[in-house]
Structure formats: C-alpha cells, structure tokens
BALOFI-932073 format. One record per residue (C-alpha): residue number from 1; residue in three letters; x, y, z. Coordinates in nm, 3 decimals, always signed. Example, Ala and Ser with C-alpha at 12.3 -4.5 7.8 and 13.67 -1.06 7.14 Angstrom:
BEGIN
SITE    k    r       xx       yy       zz
SITE    1  ALA   +1.230   -0.450   +0.780
SITE    2  SER   +1.367   -0.106   +0.714
// end
This chain:
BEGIN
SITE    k    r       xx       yy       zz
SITE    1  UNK   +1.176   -1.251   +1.291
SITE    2  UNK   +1.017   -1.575   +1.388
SITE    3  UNK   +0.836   -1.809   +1.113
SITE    4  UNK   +0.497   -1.851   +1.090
SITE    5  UNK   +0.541   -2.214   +1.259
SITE    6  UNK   +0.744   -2.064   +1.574
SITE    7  UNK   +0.616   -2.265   +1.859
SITE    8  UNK   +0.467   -2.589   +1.697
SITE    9  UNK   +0.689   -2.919   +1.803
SITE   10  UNK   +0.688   -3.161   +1.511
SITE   11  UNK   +0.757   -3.568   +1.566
SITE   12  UNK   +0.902   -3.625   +1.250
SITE   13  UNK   +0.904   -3.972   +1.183
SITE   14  UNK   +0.976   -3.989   +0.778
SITE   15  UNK   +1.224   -4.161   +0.587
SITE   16  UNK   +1.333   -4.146   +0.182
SITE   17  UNK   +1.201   -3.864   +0.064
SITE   18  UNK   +0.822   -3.752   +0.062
SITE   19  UNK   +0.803   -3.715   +0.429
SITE   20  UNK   +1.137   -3.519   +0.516
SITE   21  UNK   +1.028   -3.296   +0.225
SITE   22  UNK   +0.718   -3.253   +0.424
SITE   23  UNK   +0.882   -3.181   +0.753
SITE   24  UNK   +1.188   -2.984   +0.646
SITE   25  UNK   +0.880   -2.755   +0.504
SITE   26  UNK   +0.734   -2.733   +0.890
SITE   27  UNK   +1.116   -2.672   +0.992
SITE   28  UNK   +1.175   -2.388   +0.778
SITE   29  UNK   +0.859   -2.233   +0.837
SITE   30  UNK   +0.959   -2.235   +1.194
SITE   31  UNK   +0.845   -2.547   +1.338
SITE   32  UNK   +1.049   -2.729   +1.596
SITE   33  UNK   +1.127   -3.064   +1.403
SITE   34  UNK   +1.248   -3.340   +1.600
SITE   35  UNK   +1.360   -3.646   +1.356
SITE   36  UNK   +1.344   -4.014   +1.505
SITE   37  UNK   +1.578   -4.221   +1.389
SITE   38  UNK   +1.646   -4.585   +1.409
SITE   39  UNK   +2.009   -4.651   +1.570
SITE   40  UNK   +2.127   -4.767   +1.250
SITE   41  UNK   +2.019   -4.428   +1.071
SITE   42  UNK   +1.767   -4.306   +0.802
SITE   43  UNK   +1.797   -4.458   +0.481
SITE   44  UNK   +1.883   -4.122   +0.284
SITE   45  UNK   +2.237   -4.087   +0.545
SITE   46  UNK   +2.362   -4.338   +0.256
SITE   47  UNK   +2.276   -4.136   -0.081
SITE   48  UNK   +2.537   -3.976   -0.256
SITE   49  UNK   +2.833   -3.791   -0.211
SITE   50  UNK   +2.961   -3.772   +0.153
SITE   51  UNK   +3.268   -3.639   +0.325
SITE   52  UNK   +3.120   -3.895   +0.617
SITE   53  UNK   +2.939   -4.156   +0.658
SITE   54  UNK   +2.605   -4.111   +0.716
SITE   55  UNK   +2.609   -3.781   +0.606
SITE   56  UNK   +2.539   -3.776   +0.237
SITE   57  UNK   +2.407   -3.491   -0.026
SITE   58  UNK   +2.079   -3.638   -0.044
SITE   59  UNK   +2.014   -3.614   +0.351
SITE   60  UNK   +2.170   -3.277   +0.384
SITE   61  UNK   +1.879   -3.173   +0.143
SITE   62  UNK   +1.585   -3.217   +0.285
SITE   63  UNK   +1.644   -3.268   +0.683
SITE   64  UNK   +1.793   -2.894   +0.780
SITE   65  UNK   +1.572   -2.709   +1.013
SITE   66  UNK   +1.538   -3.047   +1.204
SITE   67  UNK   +1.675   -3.212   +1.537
SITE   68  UNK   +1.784   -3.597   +1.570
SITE   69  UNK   +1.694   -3.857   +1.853
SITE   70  UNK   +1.789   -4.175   +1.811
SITE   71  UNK   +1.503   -4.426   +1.905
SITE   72  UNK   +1.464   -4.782   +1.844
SITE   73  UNK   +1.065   -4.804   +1.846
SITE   74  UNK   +1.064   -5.211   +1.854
SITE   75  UNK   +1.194   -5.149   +2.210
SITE   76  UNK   +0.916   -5.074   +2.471
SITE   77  UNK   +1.104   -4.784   +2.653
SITE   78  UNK   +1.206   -4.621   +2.320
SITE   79  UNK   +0.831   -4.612   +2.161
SITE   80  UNK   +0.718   -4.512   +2.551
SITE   81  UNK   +0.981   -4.256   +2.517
SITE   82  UNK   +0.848   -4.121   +2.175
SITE   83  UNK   +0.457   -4.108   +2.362
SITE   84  UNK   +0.588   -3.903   +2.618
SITE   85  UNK   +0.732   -3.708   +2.337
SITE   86  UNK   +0.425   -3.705   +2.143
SITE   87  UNK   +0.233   -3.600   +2.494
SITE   88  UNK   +0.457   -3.256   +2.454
SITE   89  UNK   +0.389   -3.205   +2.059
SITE   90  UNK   +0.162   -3.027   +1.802
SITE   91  UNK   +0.247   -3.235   +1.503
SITE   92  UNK   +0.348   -3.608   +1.442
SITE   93  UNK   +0.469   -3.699   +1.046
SITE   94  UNK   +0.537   -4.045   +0.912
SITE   95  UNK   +0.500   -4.217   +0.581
SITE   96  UNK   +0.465   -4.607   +0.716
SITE   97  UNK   +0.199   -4.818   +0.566
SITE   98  UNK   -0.066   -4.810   +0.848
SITE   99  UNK   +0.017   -5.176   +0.943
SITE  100  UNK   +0.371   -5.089   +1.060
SITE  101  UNK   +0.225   -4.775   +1.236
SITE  102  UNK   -0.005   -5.027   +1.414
SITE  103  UNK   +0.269   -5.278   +1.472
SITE  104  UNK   +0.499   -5.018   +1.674
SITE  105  UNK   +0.199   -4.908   +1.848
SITE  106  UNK   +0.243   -4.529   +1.742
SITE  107  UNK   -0.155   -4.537   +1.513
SITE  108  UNK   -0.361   -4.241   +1.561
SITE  109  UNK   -0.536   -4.357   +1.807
SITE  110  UNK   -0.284   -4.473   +1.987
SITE  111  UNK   -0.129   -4.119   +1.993
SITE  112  UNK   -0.417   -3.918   +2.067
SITE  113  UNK   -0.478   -4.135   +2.348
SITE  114  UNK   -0.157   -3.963   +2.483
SITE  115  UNK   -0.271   -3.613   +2.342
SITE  116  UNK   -0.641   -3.577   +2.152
SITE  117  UNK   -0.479   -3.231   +2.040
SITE  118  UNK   -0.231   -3.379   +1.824
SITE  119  UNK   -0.228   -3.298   +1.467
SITE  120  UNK   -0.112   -3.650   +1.352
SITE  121  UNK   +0.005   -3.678   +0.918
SITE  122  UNK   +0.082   -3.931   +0.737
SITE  123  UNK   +0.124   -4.023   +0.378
SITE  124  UNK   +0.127   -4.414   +0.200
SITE  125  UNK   +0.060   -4.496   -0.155
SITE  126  UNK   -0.270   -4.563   -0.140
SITE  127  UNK   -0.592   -4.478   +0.036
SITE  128  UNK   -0.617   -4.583   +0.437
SITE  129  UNK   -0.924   -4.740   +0.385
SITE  130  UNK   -0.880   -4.921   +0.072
SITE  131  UNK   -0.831   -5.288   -0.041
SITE  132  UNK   -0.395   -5.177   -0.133
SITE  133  UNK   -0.381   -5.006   +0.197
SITE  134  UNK   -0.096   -5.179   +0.328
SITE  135  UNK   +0.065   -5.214   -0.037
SITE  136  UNK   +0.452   -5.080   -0.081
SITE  137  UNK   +0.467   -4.753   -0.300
SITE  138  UNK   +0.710   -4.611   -0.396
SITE  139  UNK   +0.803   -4.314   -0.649
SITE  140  UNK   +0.830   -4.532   -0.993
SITE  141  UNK   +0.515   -4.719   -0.874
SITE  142  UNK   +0.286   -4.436   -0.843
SITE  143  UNK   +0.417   -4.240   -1.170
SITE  144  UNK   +0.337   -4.572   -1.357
SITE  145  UNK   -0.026   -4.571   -1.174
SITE  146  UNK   -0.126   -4.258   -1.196
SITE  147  UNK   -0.085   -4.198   -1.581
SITE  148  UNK   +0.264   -3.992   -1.543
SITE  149  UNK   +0.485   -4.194   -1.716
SITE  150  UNK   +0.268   -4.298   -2.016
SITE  151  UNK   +0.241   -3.927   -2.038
SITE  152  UNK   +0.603   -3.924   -2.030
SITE  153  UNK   +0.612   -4.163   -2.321
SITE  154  UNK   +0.836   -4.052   -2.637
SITE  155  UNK   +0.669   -4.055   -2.949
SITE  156  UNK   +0.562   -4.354   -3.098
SITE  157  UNK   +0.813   -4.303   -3.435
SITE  158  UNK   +1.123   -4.226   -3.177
SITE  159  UNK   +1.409   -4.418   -3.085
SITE  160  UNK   +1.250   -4.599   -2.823
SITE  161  UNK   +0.891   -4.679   -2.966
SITE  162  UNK   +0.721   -4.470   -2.735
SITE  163  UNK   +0.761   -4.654   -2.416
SITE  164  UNK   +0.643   -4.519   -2.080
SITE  165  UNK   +0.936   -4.354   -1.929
SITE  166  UNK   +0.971   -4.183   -1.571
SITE  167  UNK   +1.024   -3.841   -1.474
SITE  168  UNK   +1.427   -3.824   -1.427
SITE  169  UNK   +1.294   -3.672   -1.031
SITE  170  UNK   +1.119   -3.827   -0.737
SITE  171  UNK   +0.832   -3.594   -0.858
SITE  172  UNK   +0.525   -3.799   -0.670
SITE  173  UNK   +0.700   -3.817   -0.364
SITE  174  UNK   +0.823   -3.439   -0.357
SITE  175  UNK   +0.440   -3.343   -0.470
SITE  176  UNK   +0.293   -3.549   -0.227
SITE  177  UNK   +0.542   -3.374   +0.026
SITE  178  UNK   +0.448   -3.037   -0.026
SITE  179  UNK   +0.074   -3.170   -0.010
SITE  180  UNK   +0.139   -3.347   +0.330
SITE  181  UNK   +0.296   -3.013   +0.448
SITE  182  UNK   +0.041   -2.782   +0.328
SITE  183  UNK   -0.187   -3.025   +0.489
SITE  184  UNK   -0.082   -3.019   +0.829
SITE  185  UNK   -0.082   -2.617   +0.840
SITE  186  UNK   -0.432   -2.640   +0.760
SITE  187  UNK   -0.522   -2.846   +0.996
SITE  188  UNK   -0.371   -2.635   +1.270
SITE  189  UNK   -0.547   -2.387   +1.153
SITE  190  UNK   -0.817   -2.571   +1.197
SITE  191  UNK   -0.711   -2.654   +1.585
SITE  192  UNK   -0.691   -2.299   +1.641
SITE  193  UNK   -1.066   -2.264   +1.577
SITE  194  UNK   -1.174   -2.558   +1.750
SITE  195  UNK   -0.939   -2.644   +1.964
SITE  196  UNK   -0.967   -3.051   +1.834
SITE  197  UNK   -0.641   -3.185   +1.703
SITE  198  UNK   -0.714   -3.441   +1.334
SITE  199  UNK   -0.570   -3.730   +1.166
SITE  200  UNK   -0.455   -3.668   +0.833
SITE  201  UNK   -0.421   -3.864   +0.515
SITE  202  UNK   -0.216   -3.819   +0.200
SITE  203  UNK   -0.246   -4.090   -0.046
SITE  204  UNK   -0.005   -4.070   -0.332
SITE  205  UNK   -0.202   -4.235   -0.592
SITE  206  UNK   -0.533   -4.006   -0.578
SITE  207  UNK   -0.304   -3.715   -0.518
SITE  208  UNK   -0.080   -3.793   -0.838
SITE  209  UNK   -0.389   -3.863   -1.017
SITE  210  UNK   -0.584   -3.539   -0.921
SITE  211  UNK   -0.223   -3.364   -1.053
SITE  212  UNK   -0.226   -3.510   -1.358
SITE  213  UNK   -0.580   -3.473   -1.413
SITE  214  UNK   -0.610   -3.129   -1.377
SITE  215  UNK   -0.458   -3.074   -1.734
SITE  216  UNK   -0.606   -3.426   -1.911
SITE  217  UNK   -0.914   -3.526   -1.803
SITE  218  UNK   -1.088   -3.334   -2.119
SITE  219  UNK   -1.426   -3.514   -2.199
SITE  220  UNK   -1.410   -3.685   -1.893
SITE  221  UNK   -1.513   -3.367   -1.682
SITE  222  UNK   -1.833   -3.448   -1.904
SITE  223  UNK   -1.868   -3.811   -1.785
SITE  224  UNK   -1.762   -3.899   -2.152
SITE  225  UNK   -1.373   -4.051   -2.125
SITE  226  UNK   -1.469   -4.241   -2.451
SITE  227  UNK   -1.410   -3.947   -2.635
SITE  228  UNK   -1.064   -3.865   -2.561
SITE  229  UNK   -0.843   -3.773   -2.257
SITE  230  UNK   -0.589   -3.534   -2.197
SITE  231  UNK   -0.472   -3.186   -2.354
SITE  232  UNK   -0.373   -3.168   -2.732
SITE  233  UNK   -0.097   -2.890   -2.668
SITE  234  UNK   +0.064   -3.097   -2.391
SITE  235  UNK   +0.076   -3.403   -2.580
SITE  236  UNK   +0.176   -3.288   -2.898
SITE  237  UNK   +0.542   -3.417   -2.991
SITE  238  UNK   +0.603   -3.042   -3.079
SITE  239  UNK   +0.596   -2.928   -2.768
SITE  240  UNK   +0.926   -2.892   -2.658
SITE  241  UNK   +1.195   -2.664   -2.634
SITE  242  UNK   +1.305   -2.466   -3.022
SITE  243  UNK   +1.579   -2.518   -3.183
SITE  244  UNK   +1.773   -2.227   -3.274
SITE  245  UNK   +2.043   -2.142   -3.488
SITE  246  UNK   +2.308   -2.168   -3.214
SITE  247  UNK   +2.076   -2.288   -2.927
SITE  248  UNK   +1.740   -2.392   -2.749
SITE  249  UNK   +1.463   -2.139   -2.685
SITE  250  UNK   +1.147   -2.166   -2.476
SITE  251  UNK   +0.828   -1.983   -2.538
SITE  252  UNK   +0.484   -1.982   -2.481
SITE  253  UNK   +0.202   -1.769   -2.561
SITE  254  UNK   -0.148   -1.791   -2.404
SITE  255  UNK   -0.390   -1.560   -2.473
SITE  256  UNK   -0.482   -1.420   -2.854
SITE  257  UNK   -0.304   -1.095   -2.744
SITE  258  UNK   +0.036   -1.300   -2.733
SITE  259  UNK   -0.035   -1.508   -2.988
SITE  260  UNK   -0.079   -1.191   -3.219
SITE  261  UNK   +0.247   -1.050   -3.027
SITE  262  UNK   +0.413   -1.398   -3.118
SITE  263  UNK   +0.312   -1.364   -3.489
SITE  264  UNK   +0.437   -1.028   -3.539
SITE  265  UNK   +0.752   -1.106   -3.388
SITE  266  UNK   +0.796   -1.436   -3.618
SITE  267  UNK   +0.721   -1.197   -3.931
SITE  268  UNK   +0.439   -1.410   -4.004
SITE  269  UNK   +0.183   -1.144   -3.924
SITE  270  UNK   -0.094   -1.288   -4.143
SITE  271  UNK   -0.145   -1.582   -3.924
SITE  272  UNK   -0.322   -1.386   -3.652
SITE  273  UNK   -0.670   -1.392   -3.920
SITE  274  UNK   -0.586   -1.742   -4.034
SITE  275  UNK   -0.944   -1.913   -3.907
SITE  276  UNK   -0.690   -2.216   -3.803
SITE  277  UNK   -0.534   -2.003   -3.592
SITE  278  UNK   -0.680   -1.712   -3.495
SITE  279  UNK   -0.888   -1.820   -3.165
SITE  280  UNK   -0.777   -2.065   -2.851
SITE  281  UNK   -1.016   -2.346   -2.983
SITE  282  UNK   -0.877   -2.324   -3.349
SITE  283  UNK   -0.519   -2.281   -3.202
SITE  284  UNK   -0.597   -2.624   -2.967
SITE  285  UNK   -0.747   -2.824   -3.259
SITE  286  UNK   -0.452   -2.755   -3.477
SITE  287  UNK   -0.175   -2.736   -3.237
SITE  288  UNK   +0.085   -2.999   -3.436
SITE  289  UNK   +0.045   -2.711   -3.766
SITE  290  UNK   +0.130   -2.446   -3.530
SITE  291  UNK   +0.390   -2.558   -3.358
SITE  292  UNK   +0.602   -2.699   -3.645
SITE  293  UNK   +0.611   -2.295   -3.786
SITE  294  UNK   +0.710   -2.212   -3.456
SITE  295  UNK   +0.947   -2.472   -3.506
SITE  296  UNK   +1.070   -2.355   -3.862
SITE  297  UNK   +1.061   -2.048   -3.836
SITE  298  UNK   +1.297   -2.080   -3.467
SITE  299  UNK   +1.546   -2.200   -3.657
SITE  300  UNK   +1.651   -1.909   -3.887
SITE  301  UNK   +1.785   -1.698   -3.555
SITE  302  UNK   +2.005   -1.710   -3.297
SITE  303  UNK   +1.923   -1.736   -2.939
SITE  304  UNK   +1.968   -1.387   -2.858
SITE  305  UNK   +1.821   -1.238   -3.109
SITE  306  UNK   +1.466   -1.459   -3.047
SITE  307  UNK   +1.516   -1.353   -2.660
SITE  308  UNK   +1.525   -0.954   -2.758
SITE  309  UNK   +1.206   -0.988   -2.969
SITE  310  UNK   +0.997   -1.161   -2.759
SITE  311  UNK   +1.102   -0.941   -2.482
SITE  312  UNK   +0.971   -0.667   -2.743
SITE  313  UNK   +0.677   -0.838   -2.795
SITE  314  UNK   +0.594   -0.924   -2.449
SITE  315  UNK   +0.605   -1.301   -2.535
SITE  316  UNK   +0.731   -1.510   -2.243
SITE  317  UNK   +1.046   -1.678   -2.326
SITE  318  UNK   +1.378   -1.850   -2.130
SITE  319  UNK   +1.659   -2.044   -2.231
SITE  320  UNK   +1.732   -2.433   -2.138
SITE  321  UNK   +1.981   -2.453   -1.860
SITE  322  UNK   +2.140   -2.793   -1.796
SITE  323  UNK   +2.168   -2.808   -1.393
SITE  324  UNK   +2.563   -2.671   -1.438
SITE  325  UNK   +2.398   -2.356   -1.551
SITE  326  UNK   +2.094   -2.356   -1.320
SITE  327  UNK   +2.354   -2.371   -0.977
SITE  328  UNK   +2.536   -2.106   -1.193
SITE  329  UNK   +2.252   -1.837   -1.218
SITE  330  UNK   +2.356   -1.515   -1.109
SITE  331  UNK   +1.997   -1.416   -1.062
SITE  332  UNK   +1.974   -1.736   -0.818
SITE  333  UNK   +2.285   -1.681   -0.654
SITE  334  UNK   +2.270   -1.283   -0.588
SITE  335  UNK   +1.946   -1.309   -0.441
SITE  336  UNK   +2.103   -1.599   -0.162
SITE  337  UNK   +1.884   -1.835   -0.313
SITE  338  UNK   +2.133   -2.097   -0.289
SITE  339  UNK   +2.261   -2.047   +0.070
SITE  340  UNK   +2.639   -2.106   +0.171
SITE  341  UNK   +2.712   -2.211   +0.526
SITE  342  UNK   +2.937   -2.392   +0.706
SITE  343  UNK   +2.839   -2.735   +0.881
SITE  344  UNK   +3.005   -2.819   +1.223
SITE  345  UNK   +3.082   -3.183   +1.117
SITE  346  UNK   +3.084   -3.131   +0.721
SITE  347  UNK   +3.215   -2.782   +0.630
SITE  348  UNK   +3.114   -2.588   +0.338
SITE  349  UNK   +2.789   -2.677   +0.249
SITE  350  UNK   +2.518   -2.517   +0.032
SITE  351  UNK   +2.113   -2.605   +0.070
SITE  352  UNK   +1.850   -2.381   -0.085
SITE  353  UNK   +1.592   -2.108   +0.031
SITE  354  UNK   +1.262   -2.177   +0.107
SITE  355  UNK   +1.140   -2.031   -0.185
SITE  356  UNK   +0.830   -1.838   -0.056
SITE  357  UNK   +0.846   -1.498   +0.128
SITE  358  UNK   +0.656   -1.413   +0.395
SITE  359  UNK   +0.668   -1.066   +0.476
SITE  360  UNK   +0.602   -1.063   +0.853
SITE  361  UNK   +0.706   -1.427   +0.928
SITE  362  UNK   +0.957   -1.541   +0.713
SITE  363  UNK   +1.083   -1.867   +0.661
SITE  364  UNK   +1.477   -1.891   +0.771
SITE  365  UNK   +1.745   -2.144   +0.826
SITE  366  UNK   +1.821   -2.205   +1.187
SITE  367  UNK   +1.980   -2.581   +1.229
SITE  368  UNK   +2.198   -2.749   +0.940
SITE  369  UNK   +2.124   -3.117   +0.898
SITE  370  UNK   +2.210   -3.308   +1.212
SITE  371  UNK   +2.415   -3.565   +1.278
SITE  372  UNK   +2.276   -3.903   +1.415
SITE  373  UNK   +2.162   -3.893   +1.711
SITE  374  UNK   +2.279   -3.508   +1.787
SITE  375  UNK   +1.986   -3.425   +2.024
SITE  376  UNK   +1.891   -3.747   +2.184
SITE  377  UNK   +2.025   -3.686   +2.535
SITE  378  UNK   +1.886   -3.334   +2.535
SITE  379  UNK   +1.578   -3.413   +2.456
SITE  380  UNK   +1.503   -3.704   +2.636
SITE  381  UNK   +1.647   -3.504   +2.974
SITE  382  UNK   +1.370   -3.234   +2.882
SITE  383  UNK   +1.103   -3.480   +2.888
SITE  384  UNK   +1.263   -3.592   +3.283
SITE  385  UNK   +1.457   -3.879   +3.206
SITE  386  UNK   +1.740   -3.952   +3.388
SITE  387  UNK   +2.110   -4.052   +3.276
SITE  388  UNK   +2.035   -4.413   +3.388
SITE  389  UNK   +1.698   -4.375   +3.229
SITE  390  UNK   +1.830   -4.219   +2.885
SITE  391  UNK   +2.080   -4.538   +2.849
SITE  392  UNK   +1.815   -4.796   +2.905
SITE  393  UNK   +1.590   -4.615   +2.665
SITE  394  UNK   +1.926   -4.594   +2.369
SITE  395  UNK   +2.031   -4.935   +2.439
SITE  396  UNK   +2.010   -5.228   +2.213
SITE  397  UNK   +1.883   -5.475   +2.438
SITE  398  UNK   +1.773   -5.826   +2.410
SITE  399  UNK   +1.369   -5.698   +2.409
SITE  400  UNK   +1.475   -5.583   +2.069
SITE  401  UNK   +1.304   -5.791   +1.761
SITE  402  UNK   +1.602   -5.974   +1.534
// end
C-alpha cells in the first residue's frame, strides 16, 4: 500500500544531518525525494565505515527513500535546471543560512516565482529575521545555547567539576529534523485547504529551547525565573540508572498508585504515609531522600529478581543496554525493526524502520541510499532536456566560481 506522502515530489537540498533526517522522513512516508548534490558529493558520503568511497554508514542512514542528481548550483544552467525542477515539485528542503540561499538564487521568493504552490522548508540556527540570521550553527553550538549541555553537566563533586558536557548524539539537529518534517506535512495540509503553497522556518535555537523548556522552565511559567528554573527530579544527581547486585536497573514511578506499588515492592511499605513522601509535591521537594533509598535499597537484589517484582507491581522498569545489546534485541529484530537488504553497489546492508505505523498508509522502504549522481540523467530527460543539454547542465565549466 502506498504511504501517506505517495505523490508529493520533494527537492531535497540538505546536507549533514538535520535536513536528510527531515527528508528521509518525507521519503519513507512516501514522498518522491530527489537529493541535489554538488559534483563533489554531500558531506556525510565521507563519515564512517565504507566498503566505497562516498558511500559511508553515516549517509546510508538517513538518505534511503531518496533519488540523486548531481547539480552544481554556482553554474547558471544547473540552478535553471533545479527551477525547472522546482516548477514540477510539492516540496523544496534545505538547511543553508538564508544568505547562501539568496546567493544561488534558489530564496523563497525566488522559487515561488517558478511555482507559488510550492511548499518551500528550511531550517538554520537561528531565527530568519533576527540580528544571528546568517550565523553558522551547528549541533555543539545550539546544545551549548539552548541550556542542553549545562543540563548535561556532571555533578559539581564529580570527576570533572561539573562542566557542561554534550549529548554523546547530534540530538538538536535530529530534533530539529523531525520538527522540519512534521512541519512540512502540515503545511500541505494546509495547501490542500487553500490551495496556497508557504514558506517555512525551523530555527534550531528557539526549537531546542522550547524542548528543553518544556520540563525546566518552573517559576518562569509565572514570570518569576528568579526563583528557580528547571525540574528537581531531573536534575537531581540521583537520577540515574540503579545499581544492582549484578547489574543496572531502570525504573520510574509516576503517579501515587505506583509509588505505593514501588514501596510495597521495595518492602518499605511504610513510606507510602510518610508526609515526605506520600504526595507528588512532597515526593518533588524531597526527591534527593527518595531516590538514595531507591538507591540502597536496589542494591540488595539482582537484576532479575527487581525486573519480576516490578512487573508484579506494575512499576515500569528496563534494563541498560549498551548499543551491542540494543542491535541485539530480539524484540527489535523479530519485529523487522532493523531491516536487512541488499544494496546494488554495497551489499548487505541494514537501516531501520520508520518507527510509526500507519494502518492504511504505511510507511515502507522503496530505494536504498543512492549512489552519486544515480538519477541525474533520468531526471533531467523527464524535465525535456536533451543529451547535449544534460552534459552542458553536468559539466564543470569555466562559468563555475573557484
């Protein structure tokens, strides 16, 4: 059965990671996803383990679903090429900094001239309209900025004094993907109803910030910041994975029900009337007490035996898998989760699912990552180029910028 996005032609025009995130999203959800390259390649060909060049782990990751045509958009014919292309399309994706966009001559405006019903997305680190506009952002930049990786900080008695650290994950970027992709669905939604295609907007700093907020903007939500920021039970140094007697545990409980559970199950049944305890507000404003029990008492049982009475108890609980274990899980693996194919140019390969079911239109894997340049001669012939045509448009000529 088709995706939901069967039918929509995508200009993807991303590089790194926040923008192929976005548009291997649109692929997999159906979308026809045409990538434009530069001839040299896309940055991500080059990172990590390849079998050949240009074809490393991180690319295979987040461009299947997609199509590539080689353009080289400081060359007139190649960025009139990509208009005509853009005359034929639903959706156009980039994440330049809106002076290169202007620079190349491919800026909204310039676009929609071509086709007002274009939905045309973009992403940059900071608001379009705003003094930093045209600053470089990249991952590390924008979890510094937005509060993540003083969050991330250890605590101030550990090893490392509490210094900021960063997320071991591209975590903005990949967020600010699925925010770009969610986006542009919207806002055909939108061109559905009124028939008027939209510039969009994602910049990473507000949406980082709005992220990070959700959970630690505490008085502020009362115009009062003075009086503290950010959530007691996710800043508490005991909040972290228990120690067992032969292992790690997880666990959280949430509402007084499973704390009560959680108590009973701990053999420390008494603590379900203790008034520091006993209701979410008490349980927030002494979180450290609470957590080191949890933390003592974790320690006098095994793994297994913790896992079989919280299951009893109805207490939500996992183990901690290192990422050996987490490509490992049978759960992950019998479902087809982690999908096993076979590339044309790279062999066995595995990517993963698109992790949300739709029951009517379901998301599916059609096109393994391409090779550079795989579709450029088909698709420029669709758009009625000739041969002659096609090698004037793919050749590095002297109208090309050093």
């Amino acid at each position: 059965m088709p995706g939901p996005l069967e039918g929509i032609r995508v200009i993807d025009l991303t590089a790194a990671v926040l923008g192929p995130v976005a548009t291997q999203i649109l692929g997999d959800l159906g979308a026809e996803v045409i990538k434009v390259e530069p001839p040299e390649g896309e940055m991500m060909r080059g990172i990590g383990p390849a079998r050949h060049p240009g074809m490393a782990a991180y690319f295979l990751n987040v461009n299947r679903n997609k199509k590539s045509l080689v353009l080289d958009l400081k060359r007139p014919p190649a960025r009139e090429a990509l208009l005509r292309l853009a005359a034929t399309s639903d959706v156009l994706v980039h994440n330049m900094r809106p002076g290169a966009a202007a620079r190349l001559g491919i800026d909204y405006a310039s676009v929609a001239a071509r086709n007002p019903r274009i939905v045309y997305a973009w992403a940059s680190g900071y608001r379009k309209d705003g003094p930093e506009r045209d600053r470089a952002a990249f991952d590390d930049v924008i979890q510094g900025e937005s509060g993540l990786a003083a969050l991330n900080a250890g605590p101030p008695d550990g090893p490392d004094g509490g210094q900021p650290r960063y997320l071991p994950m591209v975590v903005c970027d990949k967020l600010s993907g699925h925010v770009l992709a969610s986006s542009v669905g919207m806002a055909l939604f939108a061109r559905e109803r009124t028939g008027q295609g939209q510039e969009i907007h994602v910049p990473m700093l507000e949406t980082m910030v709005a992220f990070n907020m959700v959970d630690h903007l505490w008085h502020g939500v009362f115009g009062e910041p003075e009086k503290g920021l950010g959530y007691p039970r996710m800043l508490t140094p005991w909040r972290r994975p228990y120690a067992t007697a032969d292992g790690y545990i997880c666990l959280l409980a949430t509402t007084d029900r499973q704390w009560r559970n959680l108590f009973g199950a701990i053999e420390c049944p008494e603590l379900a009337q203790d008034p520091h305890f006993c209701t979410i507000p008490a349980r927030t404003a002494n979180i450290d007490a609470l957590y080191t029990i949890l933390g003592e008492r974790m320690r006098t049982r095994g793994t297994a035996e913790w896992r079989a009475r919280l299951d009893a108890a109805d207490v939500p609980n996992g183990v901690v898998n290192d990422m050996q274990a987490v490509v490992a899980d049978p759960g992950l693996n019998d479902s087809g989760f982690f999908h096993r194919y076979d590339h044309p140019t790279e062999g066995p390969c595995v990517t993963m699912r698109h992790p949300v079911e739709f029951s009517a239109t379901p998301a599916g894997f059609r096109l393994p990552p391409p090779y550079l340049g795989e579709h450029t001669e088909a698709l420029l012939s669709e758009l009625g180029y000739s041969k002659e045509e096609i090698a004037e448009i793919t050749s590095r000529g002297p109208d090309r910028p050093r």
